[in-house]
mmCIF file of the protein (N, C-alpha, C, O) and its ligand, coordinates in Angstrom:
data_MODEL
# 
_entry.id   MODEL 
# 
loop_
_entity.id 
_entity.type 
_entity.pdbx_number_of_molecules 
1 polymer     1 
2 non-polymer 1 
# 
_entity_poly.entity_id                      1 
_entity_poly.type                           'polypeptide(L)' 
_entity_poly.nstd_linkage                   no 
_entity_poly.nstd_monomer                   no 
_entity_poly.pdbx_seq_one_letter_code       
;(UNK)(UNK)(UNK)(UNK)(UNK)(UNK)(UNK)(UNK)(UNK)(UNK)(UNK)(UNK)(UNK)(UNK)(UNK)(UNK)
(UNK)(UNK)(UNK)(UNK)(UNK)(UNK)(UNK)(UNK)(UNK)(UNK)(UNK)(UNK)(UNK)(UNK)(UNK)(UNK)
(UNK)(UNK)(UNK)(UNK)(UNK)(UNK)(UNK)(UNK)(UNK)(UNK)(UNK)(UNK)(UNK)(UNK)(UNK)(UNK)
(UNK)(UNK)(UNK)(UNK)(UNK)
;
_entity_poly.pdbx_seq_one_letter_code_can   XXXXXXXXXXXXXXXXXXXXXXXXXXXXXXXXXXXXXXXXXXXXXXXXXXXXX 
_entity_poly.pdbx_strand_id                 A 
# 
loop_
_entity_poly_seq.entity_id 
_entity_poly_seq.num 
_entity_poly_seq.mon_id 
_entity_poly_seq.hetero 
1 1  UNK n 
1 2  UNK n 
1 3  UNK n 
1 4  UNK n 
1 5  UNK n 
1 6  UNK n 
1 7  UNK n 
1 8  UNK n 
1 9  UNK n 
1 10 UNK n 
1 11 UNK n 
1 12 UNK n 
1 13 UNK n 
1 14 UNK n 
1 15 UNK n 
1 16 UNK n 
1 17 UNK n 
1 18 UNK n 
1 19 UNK n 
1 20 UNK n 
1 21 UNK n 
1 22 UNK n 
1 23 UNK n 
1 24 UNK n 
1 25 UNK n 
1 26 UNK n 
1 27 UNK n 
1 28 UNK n 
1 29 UNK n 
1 30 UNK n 
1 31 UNK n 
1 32 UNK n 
1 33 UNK n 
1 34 UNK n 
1 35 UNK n 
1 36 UNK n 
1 37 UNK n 
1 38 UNK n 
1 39 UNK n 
1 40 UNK n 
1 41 UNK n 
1 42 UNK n 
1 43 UNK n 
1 44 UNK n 
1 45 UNK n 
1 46 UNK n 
1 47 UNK n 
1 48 UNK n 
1 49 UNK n 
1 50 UNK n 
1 51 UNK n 
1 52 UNK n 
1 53 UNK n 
# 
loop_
_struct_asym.id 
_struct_asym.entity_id 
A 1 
B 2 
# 
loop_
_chem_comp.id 
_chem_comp.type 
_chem_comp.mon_nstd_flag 
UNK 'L-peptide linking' . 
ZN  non-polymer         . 
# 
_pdbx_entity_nonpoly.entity_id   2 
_pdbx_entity_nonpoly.name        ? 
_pdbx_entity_nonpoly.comp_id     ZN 
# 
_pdbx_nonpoly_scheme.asym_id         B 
_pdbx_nonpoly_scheme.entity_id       2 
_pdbx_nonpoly_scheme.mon_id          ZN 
_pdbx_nonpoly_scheme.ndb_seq_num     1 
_pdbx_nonpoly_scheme.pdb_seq_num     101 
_pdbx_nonpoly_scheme.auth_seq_num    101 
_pdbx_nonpoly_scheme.pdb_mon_id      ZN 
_pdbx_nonpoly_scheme.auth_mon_id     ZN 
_pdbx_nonpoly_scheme.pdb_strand_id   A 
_pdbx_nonpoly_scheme.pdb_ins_code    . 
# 
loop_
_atom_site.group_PDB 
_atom_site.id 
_atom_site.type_symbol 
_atom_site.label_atom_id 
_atom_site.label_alt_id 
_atom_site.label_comp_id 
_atom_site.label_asym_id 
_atom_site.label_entity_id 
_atom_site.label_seq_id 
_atom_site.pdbx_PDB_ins_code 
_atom_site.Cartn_x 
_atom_site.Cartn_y 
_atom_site.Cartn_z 
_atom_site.occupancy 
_atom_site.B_iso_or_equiv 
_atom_site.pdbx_formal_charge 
_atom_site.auth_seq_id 
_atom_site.auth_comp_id 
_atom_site.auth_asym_id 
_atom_site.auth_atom_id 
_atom_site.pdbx_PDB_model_num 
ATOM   1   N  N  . UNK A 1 1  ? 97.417  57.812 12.294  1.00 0.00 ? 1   UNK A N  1 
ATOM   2   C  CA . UNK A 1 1  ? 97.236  58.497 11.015  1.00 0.00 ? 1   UNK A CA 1 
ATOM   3   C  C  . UNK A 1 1  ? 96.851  57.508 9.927   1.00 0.00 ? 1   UNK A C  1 
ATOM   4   O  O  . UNK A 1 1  ? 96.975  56.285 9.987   1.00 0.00 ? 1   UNK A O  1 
ATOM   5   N  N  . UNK A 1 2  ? 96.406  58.167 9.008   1.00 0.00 ? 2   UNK A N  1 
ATOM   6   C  CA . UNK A 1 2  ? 95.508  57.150 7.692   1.00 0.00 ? 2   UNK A CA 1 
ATOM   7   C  C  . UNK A 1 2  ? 96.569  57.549 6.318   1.00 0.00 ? 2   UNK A C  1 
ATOM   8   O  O  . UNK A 1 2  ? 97.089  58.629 6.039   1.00 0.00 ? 2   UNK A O  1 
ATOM   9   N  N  . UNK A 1 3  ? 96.623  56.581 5.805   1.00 0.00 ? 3   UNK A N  1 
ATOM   10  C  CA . UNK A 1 3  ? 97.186  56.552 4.490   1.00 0.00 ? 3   UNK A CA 1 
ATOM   11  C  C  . UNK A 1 3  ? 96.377  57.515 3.348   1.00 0.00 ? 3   UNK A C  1 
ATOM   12  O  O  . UNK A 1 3  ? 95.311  57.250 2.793   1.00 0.00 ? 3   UNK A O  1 
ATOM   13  N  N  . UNK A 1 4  ? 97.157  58.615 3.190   1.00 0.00 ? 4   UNK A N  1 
ATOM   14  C  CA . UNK A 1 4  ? 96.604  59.519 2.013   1.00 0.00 ? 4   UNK A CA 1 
ATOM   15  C  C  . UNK A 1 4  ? 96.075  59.183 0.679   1.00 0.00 ? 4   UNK A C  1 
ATOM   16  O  O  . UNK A 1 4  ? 95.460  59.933 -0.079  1.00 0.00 ? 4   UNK A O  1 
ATOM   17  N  N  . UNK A 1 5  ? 96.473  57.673 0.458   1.00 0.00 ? 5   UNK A N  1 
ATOM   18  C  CA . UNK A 1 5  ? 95.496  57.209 -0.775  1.00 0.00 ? 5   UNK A CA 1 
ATOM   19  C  C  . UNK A 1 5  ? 94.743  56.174 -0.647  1.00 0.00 ? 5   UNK A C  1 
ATOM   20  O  O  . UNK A 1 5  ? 93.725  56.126 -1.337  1.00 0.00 ? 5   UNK A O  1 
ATOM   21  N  N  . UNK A 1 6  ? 95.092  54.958 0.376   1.00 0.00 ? 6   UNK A N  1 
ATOM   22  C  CA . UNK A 1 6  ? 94.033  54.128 0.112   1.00 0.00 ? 6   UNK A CA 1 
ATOM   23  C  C  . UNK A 1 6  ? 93.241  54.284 1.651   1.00 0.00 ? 6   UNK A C  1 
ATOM   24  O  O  . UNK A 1 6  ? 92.402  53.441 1.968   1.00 0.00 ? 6   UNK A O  1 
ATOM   25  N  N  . UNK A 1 7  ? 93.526  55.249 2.429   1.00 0.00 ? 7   UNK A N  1 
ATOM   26  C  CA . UNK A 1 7  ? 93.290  55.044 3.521   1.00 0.00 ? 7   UNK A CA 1 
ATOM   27  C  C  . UNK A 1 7  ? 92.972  54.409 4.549   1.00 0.00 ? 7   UNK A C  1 
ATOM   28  O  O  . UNK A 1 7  ? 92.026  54.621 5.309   1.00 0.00 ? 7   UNK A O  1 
ATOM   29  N  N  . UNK A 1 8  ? 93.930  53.441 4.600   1.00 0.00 ? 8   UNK A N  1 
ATOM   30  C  CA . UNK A 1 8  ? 94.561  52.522 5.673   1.00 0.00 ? 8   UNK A CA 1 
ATOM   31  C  C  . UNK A 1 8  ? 95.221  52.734 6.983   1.00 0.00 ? 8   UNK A C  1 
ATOM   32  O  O  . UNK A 1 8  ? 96.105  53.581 6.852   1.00 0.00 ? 8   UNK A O  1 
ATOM   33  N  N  . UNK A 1 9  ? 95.160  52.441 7.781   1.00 0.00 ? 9   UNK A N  1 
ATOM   34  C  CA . UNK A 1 9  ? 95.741  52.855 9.276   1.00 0.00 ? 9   UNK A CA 1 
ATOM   35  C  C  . UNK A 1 9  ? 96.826  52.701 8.629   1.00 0.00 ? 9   UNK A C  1 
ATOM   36  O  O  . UNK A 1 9  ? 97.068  51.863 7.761   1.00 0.00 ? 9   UNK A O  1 
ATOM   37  N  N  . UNK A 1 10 ? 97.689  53.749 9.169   1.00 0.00 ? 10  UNK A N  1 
ATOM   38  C  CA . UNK A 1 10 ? 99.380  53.209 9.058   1.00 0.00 ? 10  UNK A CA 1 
ATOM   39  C  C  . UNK A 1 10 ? 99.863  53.232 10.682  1.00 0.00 ? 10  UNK A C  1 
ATOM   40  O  O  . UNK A 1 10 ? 99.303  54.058 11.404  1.00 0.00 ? 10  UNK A O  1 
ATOM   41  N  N  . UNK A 1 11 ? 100.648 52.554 11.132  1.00 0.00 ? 11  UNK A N  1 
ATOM   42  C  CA . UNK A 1 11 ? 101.141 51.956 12.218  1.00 0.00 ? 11  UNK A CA 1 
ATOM   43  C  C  . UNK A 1 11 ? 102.432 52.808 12.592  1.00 0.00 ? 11  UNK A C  1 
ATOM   44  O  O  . UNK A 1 11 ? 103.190 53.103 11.668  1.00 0.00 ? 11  UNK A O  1 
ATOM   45  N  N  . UNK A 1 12 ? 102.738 53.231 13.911  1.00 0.00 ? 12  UNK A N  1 
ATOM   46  C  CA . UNK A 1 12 ? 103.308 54.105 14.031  1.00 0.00 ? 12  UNK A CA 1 
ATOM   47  C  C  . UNK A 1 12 ? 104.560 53.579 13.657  1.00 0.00 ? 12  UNK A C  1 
ATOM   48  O  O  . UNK A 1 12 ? 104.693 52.413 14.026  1.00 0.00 ? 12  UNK A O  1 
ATOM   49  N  N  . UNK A 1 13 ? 105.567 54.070 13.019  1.00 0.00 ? 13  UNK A N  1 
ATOM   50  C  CA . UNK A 1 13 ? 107.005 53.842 12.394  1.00 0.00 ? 13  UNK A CA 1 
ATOM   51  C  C  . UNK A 1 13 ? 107.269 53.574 11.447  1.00 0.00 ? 13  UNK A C  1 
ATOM   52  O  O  . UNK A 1 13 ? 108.434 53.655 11.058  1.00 0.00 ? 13  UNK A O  1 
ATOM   53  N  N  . UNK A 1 14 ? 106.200 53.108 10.638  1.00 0.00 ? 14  UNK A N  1 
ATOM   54  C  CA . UNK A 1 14 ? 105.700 52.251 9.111   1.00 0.00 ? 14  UNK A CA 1 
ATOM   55  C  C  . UNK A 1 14 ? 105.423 53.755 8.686   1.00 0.00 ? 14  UNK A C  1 
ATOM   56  O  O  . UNK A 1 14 ? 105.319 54.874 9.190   1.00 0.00 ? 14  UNK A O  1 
ATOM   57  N  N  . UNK A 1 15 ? 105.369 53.153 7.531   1.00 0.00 ? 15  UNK A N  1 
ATOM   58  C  CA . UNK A 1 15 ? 104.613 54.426 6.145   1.00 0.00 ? 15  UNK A CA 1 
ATOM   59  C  C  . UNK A 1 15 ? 105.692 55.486 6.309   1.00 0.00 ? 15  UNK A C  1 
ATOM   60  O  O  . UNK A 1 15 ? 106.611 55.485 7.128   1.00 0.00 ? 15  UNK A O  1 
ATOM   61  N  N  . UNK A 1 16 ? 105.377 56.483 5.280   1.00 0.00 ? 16  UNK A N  1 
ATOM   62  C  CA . UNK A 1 16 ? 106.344 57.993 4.832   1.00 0.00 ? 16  UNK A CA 1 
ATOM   63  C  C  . UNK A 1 16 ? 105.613 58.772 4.469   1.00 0.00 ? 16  UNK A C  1 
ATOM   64  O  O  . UNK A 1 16 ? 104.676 58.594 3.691   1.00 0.00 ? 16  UNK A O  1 
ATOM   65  N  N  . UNK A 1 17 ? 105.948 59.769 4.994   1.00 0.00 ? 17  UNK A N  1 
ATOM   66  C  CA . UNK A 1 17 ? 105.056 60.844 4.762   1.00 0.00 ? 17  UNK A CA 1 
ATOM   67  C  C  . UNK A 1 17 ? 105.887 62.311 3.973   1.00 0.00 ? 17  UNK A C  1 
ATOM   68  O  O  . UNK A 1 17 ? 106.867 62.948 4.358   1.00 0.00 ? 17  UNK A O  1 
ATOM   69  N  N  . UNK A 1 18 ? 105.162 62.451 2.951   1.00 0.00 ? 18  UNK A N  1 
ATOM   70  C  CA . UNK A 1 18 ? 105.543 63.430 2.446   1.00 0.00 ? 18  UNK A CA 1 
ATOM   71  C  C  . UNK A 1 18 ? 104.879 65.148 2.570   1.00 0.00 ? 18  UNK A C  1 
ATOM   72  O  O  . UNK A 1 18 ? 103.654 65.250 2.628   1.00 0.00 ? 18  UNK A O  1 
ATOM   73  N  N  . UNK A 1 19 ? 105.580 66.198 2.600   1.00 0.00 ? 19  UNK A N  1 
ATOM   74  C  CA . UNK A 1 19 ? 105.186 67.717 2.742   1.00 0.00 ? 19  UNK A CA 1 
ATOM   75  C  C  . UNK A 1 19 ? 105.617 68.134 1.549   1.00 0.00 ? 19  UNK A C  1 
ATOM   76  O  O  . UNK A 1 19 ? 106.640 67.972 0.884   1.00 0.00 ? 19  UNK A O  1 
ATOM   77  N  N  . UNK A 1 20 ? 104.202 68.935 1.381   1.00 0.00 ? 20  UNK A N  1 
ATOM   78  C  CA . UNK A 1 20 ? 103.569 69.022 -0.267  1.00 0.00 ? 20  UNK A CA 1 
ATOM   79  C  C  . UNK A 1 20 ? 104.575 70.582 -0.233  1.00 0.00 ? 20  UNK A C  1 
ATOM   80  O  O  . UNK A 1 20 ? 105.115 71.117 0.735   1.00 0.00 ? 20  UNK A O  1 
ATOM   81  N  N  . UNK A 1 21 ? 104.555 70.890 -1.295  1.00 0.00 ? 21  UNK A N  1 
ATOM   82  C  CA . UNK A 1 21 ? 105.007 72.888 -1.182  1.00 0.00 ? 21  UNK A CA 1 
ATOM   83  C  C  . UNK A 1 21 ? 104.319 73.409 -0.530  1.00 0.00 ? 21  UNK A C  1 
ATOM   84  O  O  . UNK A 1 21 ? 104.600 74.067 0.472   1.00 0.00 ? 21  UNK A O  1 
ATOM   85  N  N  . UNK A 1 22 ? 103.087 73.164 -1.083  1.00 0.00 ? 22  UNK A N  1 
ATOM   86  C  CA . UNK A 1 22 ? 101.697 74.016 -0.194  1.00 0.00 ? 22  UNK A CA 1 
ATOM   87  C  C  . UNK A 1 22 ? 102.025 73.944 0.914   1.00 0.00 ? 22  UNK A C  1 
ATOM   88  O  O  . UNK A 1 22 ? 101.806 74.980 1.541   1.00 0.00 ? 22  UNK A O  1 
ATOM   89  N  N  . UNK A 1 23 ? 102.781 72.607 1.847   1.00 0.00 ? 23  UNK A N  1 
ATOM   90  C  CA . UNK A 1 23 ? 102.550 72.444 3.222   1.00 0.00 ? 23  UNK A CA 1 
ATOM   91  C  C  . UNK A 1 23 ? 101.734 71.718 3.573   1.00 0.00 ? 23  UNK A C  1 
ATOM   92  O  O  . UNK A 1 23 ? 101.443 71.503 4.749   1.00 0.00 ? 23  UNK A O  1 
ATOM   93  N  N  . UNK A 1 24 ? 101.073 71.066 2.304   1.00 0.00 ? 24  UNK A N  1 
ATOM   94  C  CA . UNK A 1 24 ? 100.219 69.725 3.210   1.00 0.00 ? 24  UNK A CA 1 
ATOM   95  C  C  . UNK A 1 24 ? 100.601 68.768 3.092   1.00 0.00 ? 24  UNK A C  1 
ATOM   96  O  O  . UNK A 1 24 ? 101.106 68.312 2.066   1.00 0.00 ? 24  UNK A O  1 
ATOM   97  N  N  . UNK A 1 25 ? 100.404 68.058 4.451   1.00 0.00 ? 25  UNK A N  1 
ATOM   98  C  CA . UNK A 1 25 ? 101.554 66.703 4.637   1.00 0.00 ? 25  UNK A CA 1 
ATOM   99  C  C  . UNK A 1 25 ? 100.563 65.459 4.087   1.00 0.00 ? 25  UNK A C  1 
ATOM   100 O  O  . UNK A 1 25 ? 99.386  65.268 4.394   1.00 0.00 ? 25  UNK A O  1 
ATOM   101 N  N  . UNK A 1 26 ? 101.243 64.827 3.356   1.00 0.00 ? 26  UNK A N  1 
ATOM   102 C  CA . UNK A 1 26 ? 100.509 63.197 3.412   1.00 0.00 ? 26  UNK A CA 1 
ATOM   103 C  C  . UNK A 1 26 ? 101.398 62.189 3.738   1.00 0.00 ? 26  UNK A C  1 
ATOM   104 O  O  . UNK A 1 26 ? 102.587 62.070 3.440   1.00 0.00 ? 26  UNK A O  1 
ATOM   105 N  N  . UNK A 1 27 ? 100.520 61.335 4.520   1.00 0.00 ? 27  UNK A N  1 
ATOM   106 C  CA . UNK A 1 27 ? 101.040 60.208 4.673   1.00 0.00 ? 27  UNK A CA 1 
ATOM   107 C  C  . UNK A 1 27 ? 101.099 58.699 3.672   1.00 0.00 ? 27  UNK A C  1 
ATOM   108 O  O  . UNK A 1 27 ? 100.003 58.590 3.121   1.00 0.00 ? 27  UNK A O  1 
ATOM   109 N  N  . UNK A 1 28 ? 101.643 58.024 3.447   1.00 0.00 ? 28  UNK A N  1 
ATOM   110 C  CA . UNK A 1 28 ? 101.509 56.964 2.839   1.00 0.00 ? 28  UNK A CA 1 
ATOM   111 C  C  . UNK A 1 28 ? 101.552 55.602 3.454   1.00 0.00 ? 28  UNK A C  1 
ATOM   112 O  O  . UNK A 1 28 ? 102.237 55.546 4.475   1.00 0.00 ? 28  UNK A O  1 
ATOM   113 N  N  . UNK A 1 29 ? 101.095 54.714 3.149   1.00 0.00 ? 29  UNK A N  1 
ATOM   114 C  CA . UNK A 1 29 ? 101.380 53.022 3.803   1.00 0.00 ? 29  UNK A CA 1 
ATOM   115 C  C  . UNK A 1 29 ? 102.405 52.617 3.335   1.00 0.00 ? 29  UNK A C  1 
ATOM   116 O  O  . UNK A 1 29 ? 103.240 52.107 4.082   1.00 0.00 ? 29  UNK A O  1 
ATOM   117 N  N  . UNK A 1 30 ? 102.672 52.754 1.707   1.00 0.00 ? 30  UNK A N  1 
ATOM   118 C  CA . UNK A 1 30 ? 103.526 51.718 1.166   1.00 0.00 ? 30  UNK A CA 1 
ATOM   119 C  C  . UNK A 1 30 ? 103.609 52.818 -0.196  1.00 0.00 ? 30  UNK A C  1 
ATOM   120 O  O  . UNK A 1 30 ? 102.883 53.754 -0.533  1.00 0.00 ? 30  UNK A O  1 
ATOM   121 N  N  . UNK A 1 31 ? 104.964 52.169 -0.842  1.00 0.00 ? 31  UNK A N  1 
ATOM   122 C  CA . UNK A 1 31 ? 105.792 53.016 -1.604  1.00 0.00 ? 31  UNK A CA 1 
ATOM   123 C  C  . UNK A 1 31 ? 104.549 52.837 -3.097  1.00 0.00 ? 31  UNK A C  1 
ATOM   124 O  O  . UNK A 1 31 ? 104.568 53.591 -4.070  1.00 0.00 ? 31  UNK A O  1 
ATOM   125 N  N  . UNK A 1 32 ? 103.651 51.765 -2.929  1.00 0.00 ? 32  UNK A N  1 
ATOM   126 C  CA . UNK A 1 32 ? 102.374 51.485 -4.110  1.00 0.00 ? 32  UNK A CA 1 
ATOM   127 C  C  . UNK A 1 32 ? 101.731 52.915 -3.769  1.00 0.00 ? 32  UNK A C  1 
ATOM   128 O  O  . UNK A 1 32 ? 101.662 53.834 -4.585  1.00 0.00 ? 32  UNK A O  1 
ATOM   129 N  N  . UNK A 1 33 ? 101.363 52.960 -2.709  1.00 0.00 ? 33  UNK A N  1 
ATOM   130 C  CA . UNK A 1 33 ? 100.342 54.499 -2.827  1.00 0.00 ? 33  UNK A CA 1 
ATOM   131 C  C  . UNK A 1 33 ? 101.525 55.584 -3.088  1.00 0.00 ? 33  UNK A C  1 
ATOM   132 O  O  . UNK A 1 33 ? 101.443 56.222 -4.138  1.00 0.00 ? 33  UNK A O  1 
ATOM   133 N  N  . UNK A 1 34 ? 102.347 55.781 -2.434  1.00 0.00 ? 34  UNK A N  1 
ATOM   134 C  CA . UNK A 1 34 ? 103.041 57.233 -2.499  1.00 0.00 ? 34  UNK A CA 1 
ATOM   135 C  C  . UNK A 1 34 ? 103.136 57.311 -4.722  1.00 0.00 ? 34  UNK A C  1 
ATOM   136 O  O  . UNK A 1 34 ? 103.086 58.338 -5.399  1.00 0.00 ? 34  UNK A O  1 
ATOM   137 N  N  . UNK A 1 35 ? 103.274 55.845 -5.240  1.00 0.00 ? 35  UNK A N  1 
ATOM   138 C  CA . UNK A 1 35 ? 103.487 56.173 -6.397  1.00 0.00 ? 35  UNK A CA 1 
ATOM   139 C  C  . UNK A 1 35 ? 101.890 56.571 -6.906  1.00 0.00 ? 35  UNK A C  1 
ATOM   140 O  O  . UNK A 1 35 ? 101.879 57.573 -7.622  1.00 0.00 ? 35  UNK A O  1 
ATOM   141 N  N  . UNK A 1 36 ? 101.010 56.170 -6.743  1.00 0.00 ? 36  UNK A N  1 
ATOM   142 C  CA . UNK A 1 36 ? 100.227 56.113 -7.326  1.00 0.00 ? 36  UNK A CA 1 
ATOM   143 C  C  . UNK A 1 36 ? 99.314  57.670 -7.134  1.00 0.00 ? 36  UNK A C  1 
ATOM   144 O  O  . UNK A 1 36 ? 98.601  58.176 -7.999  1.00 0.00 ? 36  UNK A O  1 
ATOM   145 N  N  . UNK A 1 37 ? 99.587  58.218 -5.741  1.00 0.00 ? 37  UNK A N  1 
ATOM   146 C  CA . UNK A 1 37 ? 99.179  59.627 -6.250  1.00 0.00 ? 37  UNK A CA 1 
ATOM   147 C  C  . UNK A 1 37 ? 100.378 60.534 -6.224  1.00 0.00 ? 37  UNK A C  1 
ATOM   148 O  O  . UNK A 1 37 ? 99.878  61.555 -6.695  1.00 0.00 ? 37  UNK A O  1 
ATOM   149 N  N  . UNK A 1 38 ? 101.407 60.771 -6.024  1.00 0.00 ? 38  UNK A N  1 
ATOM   150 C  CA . UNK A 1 38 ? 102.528 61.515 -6.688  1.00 0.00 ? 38  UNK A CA 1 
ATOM   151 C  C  . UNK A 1 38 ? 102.604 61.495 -8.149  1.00 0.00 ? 38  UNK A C  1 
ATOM   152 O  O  . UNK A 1 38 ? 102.236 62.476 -8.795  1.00 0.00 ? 38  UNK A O  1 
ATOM   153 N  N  . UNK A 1 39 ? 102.919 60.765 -8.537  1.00 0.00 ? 39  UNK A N  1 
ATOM   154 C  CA . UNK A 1 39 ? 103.326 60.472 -9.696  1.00 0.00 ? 39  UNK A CA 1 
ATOM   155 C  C  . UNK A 1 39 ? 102.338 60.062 -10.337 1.00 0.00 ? 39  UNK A C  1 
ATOM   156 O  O  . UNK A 1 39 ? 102.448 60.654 -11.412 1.00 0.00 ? 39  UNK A O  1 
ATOM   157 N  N  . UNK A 1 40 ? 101.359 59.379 -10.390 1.00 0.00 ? 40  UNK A N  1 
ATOM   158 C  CA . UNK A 1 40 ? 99.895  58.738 -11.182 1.00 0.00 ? 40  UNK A CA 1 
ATOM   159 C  C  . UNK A 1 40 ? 99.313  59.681 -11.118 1.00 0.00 ? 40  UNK A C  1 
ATOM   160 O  O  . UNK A 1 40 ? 98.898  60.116 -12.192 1.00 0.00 ? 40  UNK A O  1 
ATOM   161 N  N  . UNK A 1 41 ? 98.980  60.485 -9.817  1.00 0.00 ? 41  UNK A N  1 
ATOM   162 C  CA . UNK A 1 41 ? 97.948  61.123 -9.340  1.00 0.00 ? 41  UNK A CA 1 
ATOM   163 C  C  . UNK A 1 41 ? 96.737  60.709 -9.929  1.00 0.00 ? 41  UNK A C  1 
ATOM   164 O  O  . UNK A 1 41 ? 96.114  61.157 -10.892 1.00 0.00 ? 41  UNK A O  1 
ATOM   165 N  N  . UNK A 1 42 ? 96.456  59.465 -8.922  1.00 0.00 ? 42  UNK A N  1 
ATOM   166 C  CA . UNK A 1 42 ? 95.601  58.719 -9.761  1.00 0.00 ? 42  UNK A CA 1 
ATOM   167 C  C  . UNK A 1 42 ? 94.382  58.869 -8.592  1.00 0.00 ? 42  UNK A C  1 
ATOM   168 O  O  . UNK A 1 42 ? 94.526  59.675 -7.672  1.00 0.00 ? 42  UNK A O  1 
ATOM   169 N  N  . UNK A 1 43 ? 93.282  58.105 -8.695  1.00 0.00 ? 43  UNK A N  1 
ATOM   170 C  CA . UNK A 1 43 ? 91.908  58.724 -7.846  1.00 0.00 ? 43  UNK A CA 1 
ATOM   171 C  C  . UNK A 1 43 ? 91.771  57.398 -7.238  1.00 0.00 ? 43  UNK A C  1 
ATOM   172 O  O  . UNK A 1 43 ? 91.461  56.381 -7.859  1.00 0.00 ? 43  UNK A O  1 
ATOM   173 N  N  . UNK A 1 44 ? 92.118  57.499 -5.491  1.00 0.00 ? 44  UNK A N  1 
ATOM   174 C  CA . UNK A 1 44 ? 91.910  56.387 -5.112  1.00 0.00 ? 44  UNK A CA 1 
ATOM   175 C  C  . UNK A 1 44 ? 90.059  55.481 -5.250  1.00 0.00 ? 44  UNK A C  1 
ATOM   176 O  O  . UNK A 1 44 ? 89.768  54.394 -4.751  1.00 0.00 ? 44  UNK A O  1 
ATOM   177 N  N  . UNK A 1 45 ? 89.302  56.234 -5.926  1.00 0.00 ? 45  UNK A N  1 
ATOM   178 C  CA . UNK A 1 45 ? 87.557  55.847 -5.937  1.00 0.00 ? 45  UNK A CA 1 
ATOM   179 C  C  . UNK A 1 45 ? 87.878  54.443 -6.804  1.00 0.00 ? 45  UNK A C  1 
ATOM   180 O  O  . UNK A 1 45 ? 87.231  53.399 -6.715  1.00 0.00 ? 45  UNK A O  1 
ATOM   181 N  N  . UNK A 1 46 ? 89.105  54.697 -7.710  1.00 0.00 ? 46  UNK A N  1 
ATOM   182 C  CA . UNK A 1 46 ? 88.864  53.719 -8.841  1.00 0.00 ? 46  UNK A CA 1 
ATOM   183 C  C  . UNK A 1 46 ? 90.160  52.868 -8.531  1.00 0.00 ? 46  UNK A C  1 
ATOM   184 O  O  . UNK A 1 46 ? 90.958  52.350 -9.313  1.00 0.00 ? 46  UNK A O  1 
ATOM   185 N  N  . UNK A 1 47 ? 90.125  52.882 -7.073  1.00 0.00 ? 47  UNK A N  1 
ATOM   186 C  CA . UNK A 1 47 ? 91.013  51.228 -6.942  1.00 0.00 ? 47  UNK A CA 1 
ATOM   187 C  C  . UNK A 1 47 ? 90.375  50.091 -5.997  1.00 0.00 ? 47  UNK A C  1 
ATOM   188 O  O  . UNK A 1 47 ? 90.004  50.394 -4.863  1.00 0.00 ? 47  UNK A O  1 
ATOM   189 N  N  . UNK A 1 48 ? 90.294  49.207 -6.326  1.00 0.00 ? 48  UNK A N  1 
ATOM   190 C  CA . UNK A 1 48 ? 89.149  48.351 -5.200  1.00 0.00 ? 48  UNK A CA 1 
ATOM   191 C  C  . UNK A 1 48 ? 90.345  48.010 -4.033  1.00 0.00 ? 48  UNK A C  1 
ATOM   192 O  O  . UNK A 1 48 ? 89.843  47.355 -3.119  1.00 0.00 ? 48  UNK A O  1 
ATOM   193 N  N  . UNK A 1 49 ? 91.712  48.267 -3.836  1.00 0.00 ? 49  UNK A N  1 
ATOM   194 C  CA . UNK A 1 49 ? 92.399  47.841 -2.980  1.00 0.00 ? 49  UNK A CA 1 
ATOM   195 C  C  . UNK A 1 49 ? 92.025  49.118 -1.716  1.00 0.00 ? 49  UNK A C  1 
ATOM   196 O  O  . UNK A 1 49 ? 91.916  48.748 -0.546  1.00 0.00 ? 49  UNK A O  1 
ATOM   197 N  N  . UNK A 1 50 ? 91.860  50.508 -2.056  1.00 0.00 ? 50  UNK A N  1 
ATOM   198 C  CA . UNK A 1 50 ? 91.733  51.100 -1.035  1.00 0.00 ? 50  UNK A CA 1 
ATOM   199 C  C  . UNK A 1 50 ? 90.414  51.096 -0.165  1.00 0.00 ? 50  UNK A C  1 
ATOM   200 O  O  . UNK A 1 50 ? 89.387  50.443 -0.351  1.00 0.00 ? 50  UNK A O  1 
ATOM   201 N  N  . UNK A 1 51 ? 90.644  51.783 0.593   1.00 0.00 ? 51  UNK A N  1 
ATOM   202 C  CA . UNK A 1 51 ? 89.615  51.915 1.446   1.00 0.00 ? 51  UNK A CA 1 
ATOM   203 C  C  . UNK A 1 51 ? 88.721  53.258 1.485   1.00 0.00 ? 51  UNK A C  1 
ATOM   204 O  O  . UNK A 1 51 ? 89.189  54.371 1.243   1.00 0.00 ? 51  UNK A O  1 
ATOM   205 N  N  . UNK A 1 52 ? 87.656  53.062 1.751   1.00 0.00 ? 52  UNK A N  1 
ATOM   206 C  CA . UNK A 1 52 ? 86.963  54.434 1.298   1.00 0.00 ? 52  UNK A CA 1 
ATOM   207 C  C  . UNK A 1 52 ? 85.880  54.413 2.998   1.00 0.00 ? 52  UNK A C  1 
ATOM   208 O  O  . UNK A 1 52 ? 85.641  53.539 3.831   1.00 0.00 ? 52  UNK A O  1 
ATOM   209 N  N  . UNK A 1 53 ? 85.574  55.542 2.876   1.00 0.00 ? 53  UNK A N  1 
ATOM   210 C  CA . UNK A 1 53 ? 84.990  55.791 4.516   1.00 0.00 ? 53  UNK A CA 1 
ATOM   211 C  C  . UNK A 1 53 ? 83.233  55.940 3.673   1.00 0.00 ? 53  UNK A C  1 
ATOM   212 O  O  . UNK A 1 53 ? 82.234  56.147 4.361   1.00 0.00 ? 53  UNK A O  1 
HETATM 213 ZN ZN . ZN  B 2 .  ? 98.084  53.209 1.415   1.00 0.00 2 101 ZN  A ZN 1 
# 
């Protein structure tokens, strides 16, 4: 599975994944992304750390 904001492999046992109300699950790498779109809900386009396909 890929990290829901910077989309990074996350490694099986690593990362947290959160279930939205809606029911959609995201995953995270590190507690930097889970903050940054929970709470920032910020747009990973405008971080040069993530990864973009
Ligand atoms: Zn990440």
């Amino acid at each position: 599975m890929k990290c829901s904001f910077c989309n990074k492999e996350i490694e099986k046992g690593t990362g947290k994944m959160f279930v939205h109300l809606s029911g959609k699950i995201d995953y995270f790498c590190s507690r930097k992304c889970e903050k940054n779109k929970l709470k920032l809900k910020r747009n990973p386009k405008n971080f040069k750390w993530t990864r973009k396909k």
